[in-house]
TIVEX-977586 format. One record per residue (C-alpha): chain; x, y, z. Coordinates in steps of 0.1 Angstrom, whole numbers, plus 5000, padded with zeros to 4 digits. Layout:
<sites>
SITE kette    x    y    z
SITE     A    X    Y    Z
...
</sites>
This chain:
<sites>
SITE kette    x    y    z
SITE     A 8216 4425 5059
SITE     A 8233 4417 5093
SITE     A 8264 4420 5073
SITE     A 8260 4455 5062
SITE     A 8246 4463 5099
SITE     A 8277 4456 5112
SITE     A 8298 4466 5090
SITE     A 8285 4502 5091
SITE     A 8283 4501 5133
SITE     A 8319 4491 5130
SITE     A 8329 4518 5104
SITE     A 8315 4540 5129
SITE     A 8332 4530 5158
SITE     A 8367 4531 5135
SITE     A 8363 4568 5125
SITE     A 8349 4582 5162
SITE     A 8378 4564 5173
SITE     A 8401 4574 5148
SITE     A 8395 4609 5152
SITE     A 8402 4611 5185
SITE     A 8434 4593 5180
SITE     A 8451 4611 5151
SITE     A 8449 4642 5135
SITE     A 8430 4662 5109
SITE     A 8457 4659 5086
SITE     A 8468 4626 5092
SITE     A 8429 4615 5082
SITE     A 8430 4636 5056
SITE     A 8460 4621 5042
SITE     A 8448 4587 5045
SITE     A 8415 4595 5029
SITE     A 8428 4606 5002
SITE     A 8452 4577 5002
SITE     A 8426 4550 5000
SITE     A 8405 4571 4975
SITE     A 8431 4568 4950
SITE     A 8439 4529 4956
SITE     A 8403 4523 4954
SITE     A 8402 4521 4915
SITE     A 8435 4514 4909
SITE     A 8426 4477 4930
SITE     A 8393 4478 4908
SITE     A 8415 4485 4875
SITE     A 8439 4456 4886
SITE     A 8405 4431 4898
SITE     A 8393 4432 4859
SITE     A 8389 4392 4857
SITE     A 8374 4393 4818
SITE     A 8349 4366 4838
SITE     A 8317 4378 4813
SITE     A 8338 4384 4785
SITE     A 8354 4347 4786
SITE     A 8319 4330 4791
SITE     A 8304 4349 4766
SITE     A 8333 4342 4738
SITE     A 8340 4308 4751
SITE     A 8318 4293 4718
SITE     A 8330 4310 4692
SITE     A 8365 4297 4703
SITE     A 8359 4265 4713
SITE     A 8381 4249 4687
SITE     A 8412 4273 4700
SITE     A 8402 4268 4738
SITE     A 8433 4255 4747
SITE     A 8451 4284 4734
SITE     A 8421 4314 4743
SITE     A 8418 4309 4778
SITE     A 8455 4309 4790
SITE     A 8455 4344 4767
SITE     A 8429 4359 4783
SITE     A 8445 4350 4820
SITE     A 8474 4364 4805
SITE     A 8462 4396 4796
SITE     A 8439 4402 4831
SITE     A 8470 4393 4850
SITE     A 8487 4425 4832
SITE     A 8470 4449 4850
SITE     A 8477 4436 4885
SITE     A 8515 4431 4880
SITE     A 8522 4465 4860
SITE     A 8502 4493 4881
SITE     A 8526 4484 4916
SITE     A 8556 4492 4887
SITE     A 8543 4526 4882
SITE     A 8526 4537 4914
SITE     A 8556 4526 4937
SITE     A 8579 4555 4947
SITE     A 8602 4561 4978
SITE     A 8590 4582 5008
</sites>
């Protein structure tokens, strides 16, 4: 709860002060900048955690060769998305 308290008081005091630092557009800009990142880092956080637990029995015999797949294939994600959002300013 105190968490969330101050985390809002100092989101606060970030975007009163932000406002009277930089412009309308450069805000606007940067809103829209983190908006899009948001689910791309969400996309790229997929862990398979649940999905590995929940499978884990049925391919207990394979473990050994399950589990380094499914790292594999949550790992994907994160190291292709950079690929095909980067682009020169």
């Amino acid at each position: 709860m105190l968490s969330t308290v101050l985390s809002s008081l100092l989101s606060i005091g970030f975007s009163a002060a932000a406002t009277r630092i930089y412009s309308v557009h450069t805000l606007a800009l940067n809103s829209a900048l983190v908006a899009s990142i948001m689910p791309i880092s969400m996309i790229c956080g997929l862990s398979f955690n649940n999905l590995i637990l929940r499978f884990l029995p049925r391919v207990y015999h394979r473990i050994g060769i399950r589990v380094p797949q499914a790292y594999r294939l949550a790992a994907r994600p994160s190291l292709l998305v950079p690929l095909g959002t980067a682009r020169d300013h």
